[in-house]
C-alpha positions as CSV (number, residue, x, y, z in Angstrom):
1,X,9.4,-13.3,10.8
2,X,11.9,-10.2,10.4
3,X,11.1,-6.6,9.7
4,X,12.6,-3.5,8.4
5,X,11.8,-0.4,7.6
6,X,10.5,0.9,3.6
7,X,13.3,3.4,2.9
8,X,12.9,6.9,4.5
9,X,9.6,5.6,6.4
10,X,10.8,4.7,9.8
11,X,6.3,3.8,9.8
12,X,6.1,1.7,7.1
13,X,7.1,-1.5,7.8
14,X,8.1,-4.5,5.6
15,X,7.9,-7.7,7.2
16,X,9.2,-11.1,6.0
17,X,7.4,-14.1,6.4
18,X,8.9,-17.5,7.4
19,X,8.1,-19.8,4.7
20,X,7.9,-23.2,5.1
21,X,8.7,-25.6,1.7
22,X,9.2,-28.9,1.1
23,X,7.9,-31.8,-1.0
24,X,4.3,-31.3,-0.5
25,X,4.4,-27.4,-1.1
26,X,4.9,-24.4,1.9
27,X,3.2,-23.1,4.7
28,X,3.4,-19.9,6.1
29,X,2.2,-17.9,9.0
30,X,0.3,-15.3,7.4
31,X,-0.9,-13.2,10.6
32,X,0.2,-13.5,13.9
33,X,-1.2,-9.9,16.1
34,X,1.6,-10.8,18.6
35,X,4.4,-10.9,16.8
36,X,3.3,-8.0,14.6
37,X,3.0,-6.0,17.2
38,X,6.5,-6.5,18.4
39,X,7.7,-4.6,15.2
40,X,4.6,-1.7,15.5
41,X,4.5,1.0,17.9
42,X,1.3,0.7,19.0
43,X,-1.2,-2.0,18.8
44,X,-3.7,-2.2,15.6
45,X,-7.0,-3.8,15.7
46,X,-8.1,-4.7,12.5
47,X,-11.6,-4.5,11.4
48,X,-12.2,-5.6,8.2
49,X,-10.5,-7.6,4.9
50,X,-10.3,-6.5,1.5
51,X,-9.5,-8.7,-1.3
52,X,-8.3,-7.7,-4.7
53,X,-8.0,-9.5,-8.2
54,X,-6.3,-7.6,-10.7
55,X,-4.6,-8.1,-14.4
56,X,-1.1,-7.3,-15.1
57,X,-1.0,-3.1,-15.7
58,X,-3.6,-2.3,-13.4
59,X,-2.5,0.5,-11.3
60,X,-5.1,1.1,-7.9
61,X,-4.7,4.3,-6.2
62,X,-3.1,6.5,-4.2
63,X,-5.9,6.0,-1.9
64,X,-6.0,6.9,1.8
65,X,-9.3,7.8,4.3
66,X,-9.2,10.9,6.1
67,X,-9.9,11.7,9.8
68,X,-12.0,10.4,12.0
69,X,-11.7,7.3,9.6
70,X,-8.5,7.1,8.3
71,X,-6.8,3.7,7.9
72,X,-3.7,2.0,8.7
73,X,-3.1,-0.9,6.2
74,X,-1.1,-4.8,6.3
75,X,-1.1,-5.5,2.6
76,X,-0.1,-8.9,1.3
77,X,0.0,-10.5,-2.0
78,X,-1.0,-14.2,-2.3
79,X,-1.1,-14.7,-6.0
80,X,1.1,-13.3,-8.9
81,X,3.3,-9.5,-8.3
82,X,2.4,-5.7,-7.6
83,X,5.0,-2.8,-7.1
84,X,3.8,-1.3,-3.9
85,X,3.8,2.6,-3.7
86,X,3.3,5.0,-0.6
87,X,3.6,8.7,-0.1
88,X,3.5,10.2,3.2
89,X,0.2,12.8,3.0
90,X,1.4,14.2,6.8
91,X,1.9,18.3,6.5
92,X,3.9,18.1,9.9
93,X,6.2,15.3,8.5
94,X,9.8,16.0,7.1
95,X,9.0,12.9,5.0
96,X,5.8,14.8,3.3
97,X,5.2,14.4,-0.3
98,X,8.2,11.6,-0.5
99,X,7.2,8.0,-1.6
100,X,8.9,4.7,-1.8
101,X,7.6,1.5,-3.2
102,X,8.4,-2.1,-3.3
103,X,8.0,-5.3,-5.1
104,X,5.8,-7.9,-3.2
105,X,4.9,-11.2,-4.4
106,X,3.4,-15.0,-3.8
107,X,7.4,-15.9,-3.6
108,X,8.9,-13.4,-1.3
109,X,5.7,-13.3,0.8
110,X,6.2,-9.7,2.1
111,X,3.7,-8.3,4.0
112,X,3.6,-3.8,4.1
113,X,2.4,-2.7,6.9
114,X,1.2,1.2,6.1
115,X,0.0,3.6,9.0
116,X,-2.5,6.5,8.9
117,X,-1.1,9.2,7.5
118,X,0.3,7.3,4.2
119,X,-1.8,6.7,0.3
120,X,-1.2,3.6,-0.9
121,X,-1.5,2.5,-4.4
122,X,0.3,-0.5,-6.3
123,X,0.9,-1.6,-10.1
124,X,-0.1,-4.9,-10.7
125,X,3.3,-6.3,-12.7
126,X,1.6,-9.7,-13.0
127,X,-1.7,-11.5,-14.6
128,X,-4.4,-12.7,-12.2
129,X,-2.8,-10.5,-9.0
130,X,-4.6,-11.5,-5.6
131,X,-3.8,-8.6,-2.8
132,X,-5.1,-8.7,0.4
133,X,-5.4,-6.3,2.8
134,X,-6.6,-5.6,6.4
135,X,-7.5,-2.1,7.7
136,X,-8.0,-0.9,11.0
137,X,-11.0,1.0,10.0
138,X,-14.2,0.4,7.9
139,X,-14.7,1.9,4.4
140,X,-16.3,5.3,4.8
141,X,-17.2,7.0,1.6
142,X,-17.3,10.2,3.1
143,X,-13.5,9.7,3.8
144,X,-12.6,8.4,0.8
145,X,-9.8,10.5,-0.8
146,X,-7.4,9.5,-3.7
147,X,-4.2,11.0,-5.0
148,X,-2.9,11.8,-8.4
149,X,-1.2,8.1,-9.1
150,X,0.9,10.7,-11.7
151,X,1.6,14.0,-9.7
152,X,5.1,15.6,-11.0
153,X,5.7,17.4,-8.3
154,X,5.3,14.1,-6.3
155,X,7.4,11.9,-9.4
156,X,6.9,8.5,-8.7
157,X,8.4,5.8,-10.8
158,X,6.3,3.2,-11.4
159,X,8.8,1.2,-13.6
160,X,6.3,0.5,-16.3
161,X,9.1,0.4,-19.2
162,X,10.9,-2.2,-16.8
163,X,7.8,-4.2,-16.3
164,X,6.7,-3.5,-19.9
165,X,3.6,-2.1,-19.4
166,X,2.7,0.3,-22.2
167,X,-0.5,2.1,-21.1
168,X,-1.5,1.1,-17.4
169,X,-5.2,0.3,-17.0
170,X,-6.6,3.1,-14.3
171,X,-10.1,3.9,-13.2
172,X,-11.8,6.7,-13.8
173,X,-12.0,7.7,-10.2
174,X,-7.9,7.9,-9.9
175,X,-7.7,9.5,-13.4
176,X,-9.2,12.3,-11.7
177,X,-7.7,12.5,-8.6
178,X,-6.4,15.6,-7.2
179,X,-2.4,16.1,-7.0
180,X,-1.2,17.1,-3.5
181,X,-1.5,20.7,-4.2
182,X,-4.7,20.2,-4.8
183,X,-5.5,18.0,-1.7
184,X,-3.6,20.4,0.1
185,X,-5.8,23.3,-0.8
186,X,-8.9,21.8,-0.2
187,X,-7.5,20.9,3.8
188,X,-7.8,17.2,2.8
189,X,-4.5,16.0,3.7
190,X,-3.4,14.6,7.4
191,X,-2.2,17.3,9.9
């Protein structure tokens, strides 16, 4: 297992997964709380598992839970592709309002490890996408906040020409999602 940091994000961590291939197929170790914990600052227990199935297009998020229940997040992809996005949502940090994504996928079996602090969101660039995810926190509705997947001032680059996606499949709840300016006004963002 190795690990490295996602661009500017000295928090977000990408970690690479020994895999193990031969004639019958591979084997991998998908979680090992030791040895993640190694590369983390501080230890994370995780509470619950999410599991999503999406087609190629889909785009999910930029979601994040605010305080008392906000969520730190080990995202892995078991079956097909996604482009991983996160933007830093912290008003202290000289990283806010930046992003940085990354492609993970069944071959490179990458996990993301996101802290508090961070939405997440990813583009499925495959059919029949399996993520997984753990979070050190349970779903609170309450919480629940989303951010504009589109905001200009933010500008991410989803690579949808590259990935030829046309017209990205989004729910209504992250159509109408607030841009940062927006979440910033309404004292939703992390401190």
């Amino acid at each position: 297992m190795k690990c490295s940091n996602l661009g500017v994000f000295t928090e977000v961590k990408v970690i690479q997964n020994t895999i193990h291939e031969d004639k019958r197929g591979f084997f991998l170790e998908a979680f090992n709380k030791k040895i993640l914990f190694k590369y983390l600052s501080e230890e994370i227990n995780f509470v619950q598992d999410n599991h999503s199935r999406s087609k190629k297009g889909v785009i999910r998020g930029l979601h994040f839970q605010r305080n008392p229940f906000a969520q730190a997040k080990l995202i892995r992809v078991t079956k097909g592709a996604i482009l991983d996005v996160v933007v830093d949502i912290r008003l202290t940090s000289k990283n806010f309002g930046k992003w940085a994504s990354i492609e993970i996928n069944e071959k490179n079996a990458y996990m993301l490890f996101i802290p508090e602090g961070f939405a997440h969101g990813f583009l499925t660039i495959e059919n029949n996408t399996d993520v997984l995810y753990k979070t050190n926190n349970f779903y609170t509705p309450d919480s629940d906040g989303s951010l504009l997947w589109n905001d200009p001032d933010i500008g991410i680059n989803w690579e949808l020409k590259s990935y030829k996606i046309e017209n990205p499949i989004i729910s209504k709840k992250d159509r109408n999602a607030l841009n940062l300016e927006e979440l910033n006004e309404k004292k939703l963002l992390f401190p």
